[in-house]
Backbone as XML, in Angstrom:
<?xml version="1.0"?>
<chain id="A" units="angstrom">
  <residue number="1" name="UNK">
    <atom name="N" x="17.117" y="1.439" z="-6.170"/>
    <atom name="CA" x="16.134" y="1.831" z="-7.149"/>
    <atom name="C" x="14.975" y="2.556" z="-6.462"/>
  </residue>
  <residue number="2" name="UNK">
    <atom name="N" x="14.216" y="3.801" z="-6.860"/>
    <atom name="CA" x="13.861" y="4.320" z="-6.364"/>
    <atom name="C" x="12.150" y="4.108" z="-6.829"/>
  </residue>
  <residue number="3" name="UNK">
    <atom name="N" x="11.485" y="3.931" z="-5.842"/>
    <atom name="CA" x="10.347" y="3.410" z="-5.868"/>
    <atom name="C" x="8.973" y="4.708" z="-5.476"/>
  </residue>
  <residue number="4" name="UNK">
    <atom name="N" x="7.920" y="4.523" z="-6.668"/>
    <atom name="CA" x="7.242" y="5.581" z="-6.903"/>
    <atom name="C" x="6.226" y="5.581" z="-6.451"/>
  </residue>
  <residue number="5" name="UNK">
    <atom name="N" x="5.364" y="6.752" z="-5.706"/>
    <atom name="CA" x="4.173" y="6.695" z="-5.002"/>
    <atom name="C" x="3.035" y="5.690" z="-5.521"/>
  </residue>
  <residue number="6" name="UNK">
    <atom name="N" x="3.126" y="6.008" z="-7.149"/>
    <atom name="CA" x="2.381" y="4.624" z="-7.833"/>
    <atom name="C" x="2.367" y="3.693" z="-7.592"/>
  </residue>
  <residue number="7" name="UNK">
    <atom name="N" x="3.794" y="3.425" z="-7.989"/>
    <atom name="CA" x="3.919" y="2.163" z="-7.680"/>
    <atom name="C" x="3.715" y="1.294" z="-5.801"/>
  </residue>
  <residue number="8" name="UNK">
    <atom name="N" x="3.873" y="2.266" z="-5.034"/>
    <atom name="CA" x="3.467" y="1.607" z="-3.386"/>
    <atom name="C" x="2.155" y="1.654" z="-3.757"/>
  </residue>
  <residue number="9" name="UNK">
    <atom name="N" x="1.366" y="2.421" z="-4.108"/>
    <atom name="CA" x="-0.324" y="2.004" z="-4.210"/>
    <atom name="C" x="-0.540" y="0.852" z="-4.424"/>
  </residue>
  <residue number="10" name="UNK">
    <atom name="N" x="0.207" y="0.881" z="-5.658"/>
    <atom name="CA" x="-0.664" y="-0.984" z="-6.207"/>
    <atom name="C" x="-0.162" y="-1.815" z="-5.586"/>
  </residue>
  <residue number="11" name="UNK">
    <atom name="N" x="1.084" y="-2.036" z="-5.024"/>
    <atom name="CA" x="1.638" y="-2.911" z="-4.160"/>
    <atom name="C" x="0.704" y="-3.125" z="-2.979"/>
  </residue>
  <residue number="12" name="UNK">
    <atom name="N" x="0.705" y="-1.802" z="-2.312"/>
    <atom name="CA" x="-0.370" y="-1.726" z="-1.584"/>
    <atom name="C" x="-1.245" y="-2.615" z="-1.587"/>
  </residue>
  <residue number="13" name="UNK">
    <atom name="N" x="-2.196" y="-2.088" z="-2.876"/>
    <atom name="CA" x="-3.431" y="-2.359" z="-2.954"/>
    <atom name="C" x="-3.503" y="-4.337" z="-3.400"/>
  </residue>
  <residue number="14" name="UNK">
    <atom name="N" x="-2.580" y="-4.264" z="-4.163"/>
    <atom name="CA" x="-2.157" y="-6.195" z="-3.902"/>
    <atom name="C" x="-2.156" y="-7.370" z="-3.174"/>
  </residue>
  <residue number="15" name="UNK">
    <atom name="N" x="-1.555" y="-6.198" z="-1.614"/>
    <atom name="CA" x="-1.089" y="-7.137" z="-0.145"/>
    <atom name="C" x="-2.794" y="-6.791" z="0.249"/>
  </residue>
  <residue number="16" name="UNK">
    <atom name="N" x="-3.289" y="-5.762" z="0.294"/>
    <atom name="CA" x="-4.950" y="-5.561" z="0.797"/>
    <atom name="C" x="-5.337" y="-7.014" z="0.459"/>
  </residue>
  <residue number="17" name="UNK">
    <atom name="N" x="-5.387" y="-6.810" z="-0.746"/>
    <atom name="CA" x="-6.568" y="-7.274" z="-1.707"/>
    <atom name="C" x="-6.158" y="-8.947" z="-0.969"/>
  </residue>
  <residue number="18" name="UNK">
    <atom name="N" x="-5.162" y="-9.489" z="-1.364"/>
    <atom name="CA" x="-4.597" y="-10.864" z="-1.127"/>
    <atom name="C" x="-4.987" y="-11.461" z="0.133"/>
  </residue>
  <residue number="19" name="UNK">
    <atom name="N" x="-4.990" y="-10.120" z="1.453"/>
    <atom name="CA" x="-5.264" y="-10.555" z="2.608"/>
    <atom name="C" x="-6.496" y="-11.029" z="2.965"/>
  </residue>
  <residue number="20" name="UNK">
    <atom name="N" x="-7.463" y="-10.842" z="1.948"/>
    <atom name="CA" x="-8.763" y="-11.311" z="2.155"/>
    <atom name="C" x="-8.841" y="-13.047" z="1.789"/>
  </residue>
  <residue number="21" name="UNK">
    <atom name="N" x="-7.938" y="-13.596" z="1.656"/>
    <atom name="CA" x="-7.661" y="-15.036" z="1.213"/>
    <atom name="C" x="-7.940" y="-15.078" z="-0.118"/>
  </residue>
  <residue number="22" name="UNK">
    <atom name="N" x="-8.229" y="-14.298" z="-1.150"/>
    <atom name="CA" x="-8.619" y="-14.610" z="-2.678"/>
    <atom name="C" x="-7.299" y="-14.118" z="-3.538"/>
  </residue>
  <residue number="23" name="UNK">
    <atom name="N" x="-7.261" y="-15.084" z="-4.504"/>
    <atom name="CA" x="-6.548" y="-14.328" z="-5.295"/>
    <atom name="C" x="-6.720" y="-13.165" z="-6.126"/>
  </residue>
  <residue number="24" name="UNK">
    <atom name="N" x="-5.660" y="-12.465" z="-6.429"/>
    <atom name="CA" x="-5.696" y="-11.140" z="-6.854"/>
    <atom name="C" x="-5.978" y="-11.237" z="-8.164"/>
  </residue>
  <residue number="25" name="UNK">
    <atom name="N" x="-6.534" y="-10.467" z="-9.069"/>
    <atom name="CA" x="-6.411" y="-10.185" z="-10.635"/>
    <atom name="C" x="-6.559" y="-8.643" z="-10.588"/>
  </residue>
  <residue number="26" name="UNK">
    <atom name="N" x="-5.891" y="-8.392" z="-12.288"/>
    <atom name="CA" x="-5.883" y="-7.114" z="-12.417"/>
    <atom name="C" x="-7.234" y="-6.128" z="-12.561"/>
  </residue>
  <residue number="27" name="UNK">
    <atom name="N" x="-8.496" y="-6.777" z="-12.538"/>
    <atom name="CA" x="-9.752" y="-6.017" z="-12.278"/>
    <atom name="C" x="-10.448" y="-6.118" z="-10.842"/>
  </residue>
  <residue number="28" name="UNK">
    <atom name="N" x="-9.699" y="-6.757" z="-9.814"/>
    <atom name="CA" x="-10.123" y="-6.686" z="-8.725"/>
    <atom name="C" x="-8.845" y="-5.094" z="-8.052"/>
  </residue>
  <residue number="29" name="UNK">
    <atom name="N" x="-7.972" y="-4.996" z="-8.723"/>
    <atom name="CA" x="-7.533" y="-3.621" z="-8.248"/>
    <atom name="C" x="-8.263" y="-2.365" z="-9.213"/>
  </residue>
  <residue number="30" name="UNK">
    <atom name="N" x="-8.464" y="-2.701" z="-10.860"/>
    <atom name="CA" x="-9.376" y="-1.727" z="-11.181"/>
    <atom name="C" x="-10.381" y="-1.584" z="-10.521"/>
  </residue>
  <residue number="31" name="UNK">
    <atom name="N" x="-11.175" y="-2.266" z="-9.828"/>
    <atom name="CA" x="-12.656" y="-1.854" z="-8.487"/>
    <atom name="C" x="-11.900" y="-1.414" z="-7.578"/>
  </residue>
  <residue number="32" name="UNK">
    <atom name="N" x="-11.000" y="-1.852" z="-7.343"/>
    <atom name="CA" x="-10.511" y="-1.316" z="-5.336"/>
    <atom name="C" x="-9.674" y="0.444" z="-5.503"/>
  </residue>
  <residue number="33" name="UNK">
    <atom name="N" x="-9.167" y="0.445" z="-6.806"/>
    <atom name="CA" x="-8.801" y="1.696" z="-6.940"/>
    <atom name="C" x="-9.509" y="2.688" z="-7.795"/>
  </residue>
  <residue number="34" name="UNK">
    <atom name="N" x="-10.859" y="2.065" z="-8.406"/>
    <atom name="CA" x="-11.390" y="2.413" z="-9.502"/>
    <atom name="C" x="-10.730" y="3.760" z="-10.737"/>
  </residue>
  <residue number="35" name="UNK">
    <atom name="N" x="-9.193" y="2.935" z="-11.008"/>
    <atom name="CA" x="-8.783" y="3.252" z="-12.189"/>
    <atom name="C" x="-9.242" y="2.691" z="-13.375"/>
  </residue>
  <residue number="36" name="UNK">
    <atom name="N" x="-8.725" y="2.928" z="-14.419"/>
    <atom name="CA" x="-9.188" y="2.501" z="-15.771"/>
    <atom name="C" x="-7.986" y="1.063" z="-16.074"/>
  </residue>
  <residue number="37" name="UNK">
    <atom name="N" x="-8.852" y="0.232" z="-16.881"/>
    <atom name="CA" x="-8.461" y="-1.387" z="-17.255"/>
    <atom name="C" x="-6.839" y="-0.913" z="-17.958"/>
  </residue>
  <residue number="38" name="UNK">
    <atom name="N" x="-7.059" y="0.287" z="-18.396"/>
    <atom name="CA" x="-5.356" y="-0.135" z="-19.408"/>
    <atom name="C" x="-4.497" y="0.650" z="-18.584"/>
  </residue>
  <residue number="39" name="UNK">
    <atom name="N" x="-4.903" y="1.692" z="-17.455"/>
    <atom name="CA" x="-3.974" y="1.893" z="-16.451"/>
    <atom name="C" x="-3.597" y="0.788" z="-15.659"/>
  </residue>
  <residue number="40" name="UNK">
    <atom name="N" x="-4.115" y="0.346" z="-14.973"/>
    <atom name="CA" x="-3.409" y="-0.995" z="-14.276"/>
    <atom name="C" x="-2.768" y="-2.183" z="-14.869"/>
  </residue>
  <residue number="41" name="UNK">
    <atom name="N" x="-3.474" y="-2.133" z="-16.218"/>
    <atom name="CA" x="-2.453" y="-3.009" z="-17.191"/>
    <atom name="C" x="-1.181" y="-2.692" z="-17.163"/>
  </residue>
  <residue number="42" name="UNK">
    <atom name="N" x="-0.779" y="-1.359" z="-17.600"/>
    <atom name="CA" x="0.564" y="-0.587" z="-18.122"/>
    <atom name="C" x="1.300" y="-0.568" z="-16.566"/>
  </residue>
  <residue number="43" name="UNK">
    <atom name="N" x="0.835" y="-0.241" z="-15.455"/>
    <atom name="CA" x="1.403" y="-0.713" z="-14.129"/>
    <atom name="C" x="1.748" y="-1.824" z="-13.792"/>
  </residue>
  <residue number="44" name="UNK">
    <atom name="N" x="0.861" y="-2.971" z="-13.854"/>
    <atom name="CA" x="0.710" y="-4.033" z="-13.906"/>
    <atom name="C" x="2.400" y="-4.682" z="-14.467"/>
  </residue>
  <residue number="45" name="UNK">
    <atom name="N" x="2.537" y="-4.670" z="-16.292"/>
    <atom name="CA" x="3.567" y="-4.437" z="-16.567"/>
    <atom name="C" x="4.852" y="-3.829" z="-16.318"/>
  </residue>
  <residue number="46" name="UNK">
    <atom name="N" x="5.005" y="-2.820" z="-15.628"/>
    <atom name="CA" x="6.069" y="-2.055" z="-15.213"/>
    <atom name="C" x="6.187" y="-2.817" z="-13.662"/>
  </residue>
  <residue number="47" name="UNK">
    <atom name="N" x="5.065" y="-3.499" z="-12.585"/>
    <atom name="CA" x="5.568" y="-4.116" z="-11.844"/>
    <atom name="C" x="6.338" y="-5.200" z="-12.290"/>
  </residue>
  <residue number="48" name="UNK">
    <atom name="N" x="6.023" y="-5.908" z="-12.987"/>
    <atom name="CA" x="6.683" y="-7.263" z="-13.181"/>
    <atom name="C" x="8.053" y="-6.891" z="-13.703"/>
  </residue>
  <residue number="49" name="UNK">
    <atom name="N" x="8.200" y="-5.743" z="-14.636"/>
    <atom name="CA" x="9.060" y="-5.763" z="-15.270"/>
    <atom name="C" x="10.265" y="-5.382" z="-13.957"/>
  </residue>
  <residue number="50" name="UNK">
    <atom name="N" x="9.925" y="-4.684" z="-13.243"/>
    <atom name="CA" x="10.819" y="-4.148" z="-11.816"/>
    <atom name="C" x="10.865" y="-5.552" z="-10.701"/>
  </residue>
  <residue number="51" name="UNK">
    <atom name="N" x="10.294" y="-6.498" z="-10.901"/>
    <atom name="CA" x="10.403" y="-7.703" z="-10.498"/>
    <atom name="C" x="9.601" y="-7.444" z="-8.942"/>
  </residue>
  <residue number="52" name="UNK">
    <atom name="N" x="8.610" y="-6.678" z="-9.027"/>
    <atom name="CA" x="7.460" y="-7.158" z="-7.531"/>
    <atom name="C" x="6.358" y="-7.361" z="-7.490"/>
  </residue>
  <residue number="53" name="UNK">
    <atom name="N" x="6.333" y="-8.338" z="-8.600"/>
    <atom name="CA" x="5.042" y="-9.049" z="-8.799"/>
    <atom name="C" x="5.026" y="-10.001" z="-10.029"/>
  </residue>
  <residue number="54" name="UNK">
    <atom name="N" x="4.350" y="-11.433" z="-9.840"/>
    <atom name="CA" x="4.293" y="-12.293" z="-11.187"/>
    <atom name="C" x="3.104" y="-12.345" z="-11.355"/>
  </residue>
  <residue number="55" name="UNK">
    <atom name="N" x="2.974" y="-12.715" z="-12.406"/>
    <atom name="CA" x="1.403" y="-12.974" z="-13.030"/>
    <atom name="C" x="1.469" y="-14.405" z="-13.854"/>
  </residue>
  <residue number="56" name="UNK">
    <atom name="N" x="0.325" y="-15.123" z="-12.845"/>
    <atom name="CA" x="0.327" y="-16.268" z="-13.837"/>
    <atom name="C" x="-1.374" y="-16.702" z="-13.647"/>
  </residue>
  <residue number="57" name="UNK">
    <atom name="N" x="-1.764" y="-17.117" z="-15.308"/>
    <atom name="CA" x="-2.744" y="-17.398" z="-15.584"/>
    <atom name="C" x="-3.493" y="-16.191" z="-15.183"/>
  </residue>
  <residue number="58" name="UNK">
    <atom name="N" x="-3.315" y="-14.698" z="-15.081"/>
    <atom name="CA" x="-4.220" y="-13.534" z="-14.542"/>
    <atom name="C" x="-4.496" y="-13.334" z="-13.230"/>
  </residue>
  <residue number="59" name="UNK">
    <atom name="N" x="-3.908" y="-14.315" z="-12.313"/>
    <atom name="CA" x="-3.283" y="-14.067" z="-10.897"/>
    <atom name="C" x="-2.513" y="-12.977" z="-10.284"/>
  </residue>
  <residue number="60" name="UNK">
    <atom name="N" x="-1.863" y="-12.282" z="-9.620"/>
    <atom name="CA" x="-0.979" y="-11.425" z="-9.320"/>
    <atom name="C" x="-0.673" y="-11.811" z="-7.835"/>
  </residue>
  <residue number="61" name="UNK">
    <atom name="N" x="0.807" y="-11.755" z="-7.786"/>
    <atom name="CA" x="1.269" y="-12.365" z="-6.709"/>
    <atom name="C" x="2.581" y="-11.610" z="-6.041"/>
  </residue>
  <residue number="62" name="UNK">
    <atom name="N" x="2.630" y="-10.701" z="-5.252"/>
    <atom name="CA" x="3.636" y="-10.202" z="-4.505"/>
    <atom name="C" x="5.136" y="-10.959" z="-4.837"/>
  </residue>
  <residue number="63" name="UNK">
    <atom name="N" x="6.291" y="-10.510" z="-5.373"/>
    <atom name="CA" x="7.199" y="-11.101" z="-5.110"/>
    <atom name="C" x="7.784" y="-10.990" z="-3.339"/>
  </residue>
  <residue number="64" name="UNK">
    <atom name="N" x="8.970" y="-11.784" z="-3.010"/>
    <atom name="CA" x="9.232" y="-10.899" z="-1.897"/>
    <atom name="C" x="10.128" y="-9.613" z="-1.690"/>
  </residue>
  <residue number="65" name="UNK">
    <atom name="N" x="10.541" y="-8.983" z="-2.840"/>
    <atom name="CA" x="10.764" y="-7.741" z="-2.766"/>
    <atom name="C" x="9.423" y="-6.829" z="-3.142"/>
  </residue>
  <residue number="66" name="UNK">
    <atom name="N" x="8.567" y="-6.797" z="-3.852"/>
    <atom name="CA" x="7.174" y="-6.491" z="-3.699"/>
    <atom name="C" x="6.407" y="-6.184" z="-2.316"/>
  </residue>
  <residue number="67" name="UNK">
    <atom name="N" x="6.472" y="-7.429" z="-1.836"/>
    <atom name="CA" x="5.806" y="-7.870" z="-0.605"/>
    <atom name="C" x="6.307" y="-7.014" z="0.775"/>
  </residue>
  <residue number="68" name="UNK">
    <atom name="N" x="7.837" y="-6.903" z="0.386"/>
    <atom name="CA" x="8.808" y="-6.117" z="1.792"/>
    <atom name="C" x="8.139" y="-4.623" z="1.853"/>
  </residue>
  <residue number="69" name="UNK">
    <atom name="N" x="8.011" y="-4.372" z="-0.032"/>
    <atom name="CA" x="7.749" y="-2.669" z="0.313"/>
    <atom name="C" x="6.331" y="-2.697" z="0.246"/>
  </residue>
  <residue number="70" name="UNK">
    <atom name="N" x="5.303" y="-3.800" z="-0.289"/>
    <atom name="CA" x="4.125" y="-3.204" z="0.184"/>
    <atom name="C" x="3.451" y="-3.462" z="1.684"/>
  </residue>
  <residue number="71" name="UNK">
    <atom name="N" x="4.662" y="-4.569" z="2.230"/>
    <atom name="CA" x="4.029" y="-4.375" z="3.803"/>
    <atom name="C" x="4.929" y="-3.349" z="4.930"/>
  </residue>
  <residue number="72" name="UNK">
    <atom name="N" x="6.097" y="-2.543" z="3.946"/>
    <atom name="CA" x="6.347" y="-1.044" z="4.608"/>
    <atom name="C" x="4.934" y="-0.421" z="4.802"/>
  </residue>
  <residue number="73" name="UNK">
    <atom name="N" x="4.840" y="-0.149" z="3.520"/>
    <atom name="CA" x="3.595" y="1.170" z="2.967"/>
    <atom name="C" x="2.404" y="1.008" z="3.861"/>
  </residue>
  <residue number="74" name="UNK">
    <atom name="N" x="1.709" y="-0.217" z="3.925"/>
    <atom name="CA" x="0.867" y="-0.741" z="4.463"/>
    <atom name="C" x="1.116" y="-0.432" z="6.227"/>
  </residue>
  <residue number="75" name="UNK">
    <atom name="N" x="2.277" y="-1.065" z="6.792"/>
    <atom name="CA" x="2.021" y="-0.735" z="8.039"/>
    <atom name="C" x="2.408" y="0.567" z="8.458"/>
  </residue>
  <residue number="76" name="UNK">
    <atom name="N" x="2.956" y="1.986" z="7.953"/>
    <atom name="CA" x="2.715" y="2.749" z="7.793"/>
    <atom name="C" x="1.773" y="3.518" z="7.665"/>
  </residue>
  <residue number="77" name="UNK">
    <atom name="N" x="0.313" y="2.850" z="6.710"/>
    <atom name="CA" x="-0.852" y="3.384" z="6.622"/>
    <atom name="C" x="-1.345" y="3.086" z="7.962"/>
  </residue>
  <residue number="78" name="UNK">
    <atom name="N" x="-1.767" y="1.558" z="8.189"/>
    <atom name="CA" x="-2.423" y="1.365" z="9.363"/>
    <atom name="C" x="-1.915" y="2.472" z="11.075"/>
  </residue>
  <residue number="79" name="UNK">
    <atom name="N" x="-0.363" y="2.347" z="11.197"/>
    <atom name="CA" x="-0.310" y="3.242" z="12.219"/>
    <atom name="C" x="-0.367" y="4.534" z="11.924"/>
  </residue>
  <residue number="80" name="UNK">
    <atom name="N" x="-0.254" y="5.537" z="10.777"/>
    <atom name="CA" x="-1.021" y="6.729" z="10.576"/>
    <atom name="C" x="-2.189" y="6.917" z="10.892"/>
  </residue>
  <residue number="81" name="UNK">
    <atom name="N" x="-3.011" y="6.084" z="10.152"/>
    <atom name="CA" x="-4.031" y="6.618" z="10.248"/>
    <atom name="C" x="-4.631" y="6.146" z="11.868"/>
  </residue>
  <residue number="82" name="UNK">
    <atom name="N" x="-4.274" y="5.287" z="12.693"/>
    <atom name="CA" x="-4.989" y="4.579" z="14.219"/>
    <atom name="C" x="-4.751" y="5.672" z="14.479"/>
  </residue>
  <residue number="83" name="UNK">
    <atom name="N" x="-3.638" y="6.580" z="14.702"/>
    <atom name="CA" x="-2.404" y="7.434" z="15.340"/>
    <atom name="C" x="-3.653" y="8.754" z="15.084"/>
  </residue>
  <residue number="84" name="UNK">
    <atom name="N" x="-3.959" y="8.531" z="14.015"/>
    <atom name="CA" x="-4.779" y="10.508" z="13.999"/>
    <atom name="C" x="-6.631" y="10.471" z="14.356"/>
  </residue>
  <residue number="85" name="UNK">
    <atom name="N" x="-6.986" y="9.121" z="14.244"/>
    <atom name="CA" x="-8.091" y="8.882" z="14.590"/>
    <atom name="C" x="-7.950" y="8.842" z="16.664"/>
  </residue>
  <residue number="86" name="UNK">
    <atom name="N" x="-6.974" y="8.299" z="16.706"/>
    <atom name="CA" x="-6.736" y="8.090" z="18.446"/>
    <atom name="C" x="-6.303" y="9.971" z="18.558"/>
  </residue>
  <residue number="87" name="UNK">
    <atom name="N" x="-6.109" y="10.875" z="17.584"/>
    <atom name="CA" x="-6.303" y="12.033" z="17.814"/>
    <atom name="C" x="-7.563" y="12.823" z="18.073"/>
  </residue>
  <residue number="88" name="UNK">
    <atom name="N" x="-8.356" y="12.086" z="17.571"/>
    <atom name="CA" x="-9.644" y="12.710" z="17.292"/>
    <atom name="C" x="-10.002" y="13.068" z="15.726"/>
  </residue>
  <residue number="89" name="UNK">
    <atom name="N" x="-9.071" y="12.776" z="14.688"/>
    <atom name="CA" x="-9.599" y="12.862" z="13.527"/>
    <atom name="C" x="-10.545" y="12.082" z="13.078"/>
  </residue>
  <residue number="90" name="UNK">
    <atom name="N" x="-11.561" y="12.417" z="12.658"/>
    <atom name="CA" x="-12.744" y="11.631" z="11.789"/>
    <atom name="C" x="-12.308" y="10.611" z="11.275"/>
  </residue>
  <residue number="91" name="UNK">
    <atom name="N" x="-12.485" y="9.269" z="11.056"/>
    <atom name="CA" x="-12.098" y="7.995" z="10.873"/>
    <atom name="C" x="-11.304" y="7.690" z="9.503"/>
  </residue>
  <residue number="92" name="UNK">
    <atom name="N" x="-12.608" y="8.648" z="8.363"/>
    <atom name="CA" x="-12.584" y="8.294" z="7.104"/>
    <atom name="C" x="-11.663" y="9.675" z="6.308"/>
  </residue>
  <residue number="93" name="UNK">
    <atom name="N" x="-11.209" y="10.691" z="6.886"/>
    <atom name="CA" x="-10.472" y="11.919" z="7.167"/>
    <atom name="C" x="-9.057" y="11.244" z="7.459"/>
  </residue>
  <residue number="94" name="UNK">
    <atom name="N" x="-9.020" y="10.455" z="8.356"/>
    <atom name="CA" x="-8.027" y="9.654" z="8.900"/>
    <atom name="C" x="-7.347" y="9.174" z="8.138"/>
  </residue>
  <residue number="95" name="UNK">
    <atom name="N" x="-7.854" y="8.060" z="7.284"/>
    <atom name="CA" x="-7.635" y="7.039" z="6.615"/>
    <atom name="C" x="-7.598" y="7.902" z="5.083"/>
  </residue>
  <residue number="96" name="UNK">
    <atom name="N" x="-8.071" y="8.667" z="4.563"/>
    <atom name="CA" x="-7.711" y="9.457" z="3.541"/>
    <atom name="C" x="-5.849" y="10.505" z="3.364"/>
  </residue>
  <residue number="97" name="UNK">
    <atom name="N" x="-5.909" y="10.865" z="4.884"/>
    <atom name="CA" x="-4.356" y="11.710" z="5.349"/>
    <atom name="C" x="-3.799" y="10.884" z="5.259"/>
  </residue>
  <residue number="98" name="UNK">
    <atom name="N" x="-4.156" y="9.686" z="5.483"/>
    <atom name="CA" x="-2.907" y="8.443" z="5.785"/>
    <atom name="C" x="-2.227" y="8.374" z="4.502"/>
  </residue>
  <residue number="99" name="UNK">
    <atom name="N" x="-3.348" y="7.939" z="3.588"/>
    <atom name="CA" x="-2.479" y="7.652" z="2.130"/>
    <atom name="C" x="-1.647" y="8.111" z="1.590"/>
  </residue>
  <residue number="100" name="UNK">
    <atom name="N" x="-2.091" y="9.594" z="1.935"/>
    <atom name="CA" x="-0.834" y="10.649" z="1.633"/>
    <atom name="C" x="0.439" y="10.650" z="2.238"/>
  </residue>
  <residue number="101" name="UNK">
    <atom name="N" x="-0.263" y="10.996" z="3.644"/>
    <atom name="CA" x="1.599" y="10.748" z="4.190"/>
    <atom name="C" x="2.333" y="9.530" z="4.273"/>
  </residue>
  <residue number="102" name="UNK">
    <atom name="N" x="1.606" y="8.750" z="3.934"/>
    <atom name="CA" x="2.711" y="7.285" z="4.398"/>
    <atom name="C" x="3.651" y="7.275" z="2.963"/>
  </residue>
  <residue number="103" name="UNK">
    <atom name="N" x="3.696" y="7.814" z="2.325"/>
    <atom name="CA" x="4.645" y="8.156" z="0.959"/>
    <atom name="C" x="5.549" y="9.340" z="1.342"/>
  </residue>
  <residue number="104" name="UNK">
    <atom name="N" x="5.135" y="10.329" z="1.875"/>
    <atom name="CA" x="6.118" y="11.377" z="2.176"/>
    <atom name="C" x="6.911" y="11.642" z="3.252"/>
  </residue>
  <residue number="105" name="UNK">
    <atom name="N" x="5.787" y="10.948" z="4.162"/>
    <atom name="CA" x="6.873" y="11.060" z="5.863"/>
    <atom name="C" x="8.108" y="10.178" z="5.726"/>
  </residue>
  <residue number="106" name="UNK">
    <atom name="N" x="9.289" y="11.071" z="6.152"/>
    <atom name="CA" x="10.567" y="10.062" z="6.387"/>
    <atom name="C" x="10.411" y="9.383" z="7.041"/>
  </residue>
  <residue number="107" name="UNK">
    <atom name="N" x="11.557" y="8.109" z="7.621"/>
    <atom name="CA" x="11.850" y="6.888" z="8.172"/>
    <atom name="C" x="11.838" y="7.588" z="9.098"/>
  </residue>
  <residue number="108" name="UNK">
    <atom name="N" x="12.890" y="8.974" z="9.541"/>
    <atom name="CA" x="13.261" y="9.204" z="10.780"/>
    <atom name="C" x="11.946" y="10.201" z="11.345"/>
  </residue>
  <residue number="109" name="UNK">
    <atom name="N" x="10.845" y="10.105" z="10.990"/>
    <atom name="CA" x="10.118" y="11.063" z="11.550"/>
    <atom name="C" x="8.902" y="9.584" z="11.622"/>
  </residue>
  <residue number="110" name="UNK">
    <atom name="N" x="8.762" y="8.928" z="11.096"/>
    <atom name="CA" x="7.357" y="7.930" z="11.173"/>
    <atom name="C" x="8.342" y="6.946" z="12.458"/>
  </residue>
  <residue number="111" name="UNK">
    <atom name="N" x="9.801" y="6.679" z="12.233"/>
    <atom name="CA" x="9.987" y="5.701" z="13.392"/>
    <atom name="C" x="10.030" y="7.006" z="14.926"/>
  </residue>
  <residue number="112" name="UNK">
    <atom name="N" x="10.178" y="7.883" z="14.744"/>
    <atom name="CA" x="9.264" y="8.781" z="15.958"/>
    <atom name="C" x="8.486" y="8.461" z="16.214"/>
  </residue>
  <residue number="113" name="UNK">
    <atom name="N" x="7.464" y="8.369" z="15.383"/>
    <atom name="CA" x="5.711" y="8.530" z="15.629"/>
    <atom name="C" x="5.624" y="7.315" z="16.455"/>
  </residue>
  <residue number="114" name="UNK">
    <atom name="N" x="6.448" y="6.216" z="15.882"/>
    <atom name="CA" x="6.185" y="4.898" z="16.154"/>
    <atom name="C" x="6.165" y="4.489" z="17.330"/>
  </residue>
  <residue number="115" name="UNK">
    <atom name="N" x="7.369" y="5.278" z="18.118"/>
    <atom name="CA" x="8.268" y="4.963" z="19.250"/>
    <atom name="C" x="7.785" y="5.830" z="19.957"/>
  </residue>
  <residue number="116" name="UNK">
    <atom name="N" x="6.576" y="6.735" z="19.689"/>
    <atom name="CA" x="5.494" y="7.619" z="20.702"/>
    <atom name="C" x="4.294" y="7.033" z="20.567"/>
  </residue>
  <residue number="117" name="UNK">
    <atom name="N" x="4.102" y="6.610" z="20.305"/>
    <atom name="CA" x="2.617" y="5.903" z="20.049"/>
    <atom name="C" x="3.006" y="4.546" z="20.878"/>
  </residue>
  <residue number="118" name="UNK">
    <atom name="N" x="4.267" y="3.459" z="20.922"/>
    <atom name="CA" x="4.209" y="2.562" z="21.531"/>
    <atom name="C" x="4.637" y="3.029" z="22.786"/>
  </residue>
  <residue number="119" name="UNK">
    <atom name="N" x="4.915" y="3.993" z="23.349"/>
    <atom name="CA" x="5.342" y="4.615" z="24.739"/>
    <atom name="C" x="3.767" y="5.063" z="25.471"/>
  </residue>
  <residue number="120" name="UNK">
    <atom name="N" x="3.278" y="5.295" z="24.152"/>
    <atom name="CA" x="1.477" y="6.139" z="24.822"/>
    <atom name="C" x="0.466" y="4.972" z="24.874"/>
  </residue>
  <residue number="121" name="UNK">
    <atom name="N" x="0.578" y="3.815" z="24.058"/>
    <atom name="CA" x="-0.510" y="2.305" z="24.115"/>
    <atom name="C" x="0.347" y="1.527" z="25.542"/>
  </residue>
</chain>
């Protein structure tokens, strides 16, 4: 099943949010992504319904197929963006390119990056 740039955001933005030890609700990703309340609703819904994420009592909780692809996306972001800042890109420049490419770069070109970056640390 083929999984949509959207949808890795909020996943994304789920495993973020969670890692701070609090639980998640659906207006703590309307602030972190500052979309609108009935967009993340209608996402919200279409996660659960794709089964990577439950909601109980207004909680939101990674399933572990959820969880697998939002801690792809995620460690993807983090070594993009270290990777172009340890270039010399501006931090917040950095971390903006990242978002983008960690959705478009292939497997076989990011496990490059990967396997040059752990040859160069």
């Amino acid at each position: 099943m083929k999984v949509y740039e959207s949808e890795e955001n909020y996943l994304e933005t789920i495993l973020v949010l969670s890692l701070k030890g609090e639980p998640v609700r659906s207006i703590d990703i309307v602030n972190k992504l500052e979309f609108s309340k009935p967009s993340v609703s209608i996402a919200m819904k279409n996660l659960r319904e794709k089964k990577y994420i439950v909601m109980d009592n207004g909680y939101i909780t990674l399933t572990k197929k959820g969880h697998k692809i939002a801690q792809a996306v995620y460690e993807r972001h983090i070594i993009i963006s270290d990777w172009l800042i340890s270039l010399g890109v501006e931090r917040n420049t950095a971390i903006q390119d990242a978002c983008k490419m960690e959705h478009t770069l292939s497997e076989k070109s990011f496990s490059v990056i990967k396997r040059h970056i752990a040859g160069v640390l």
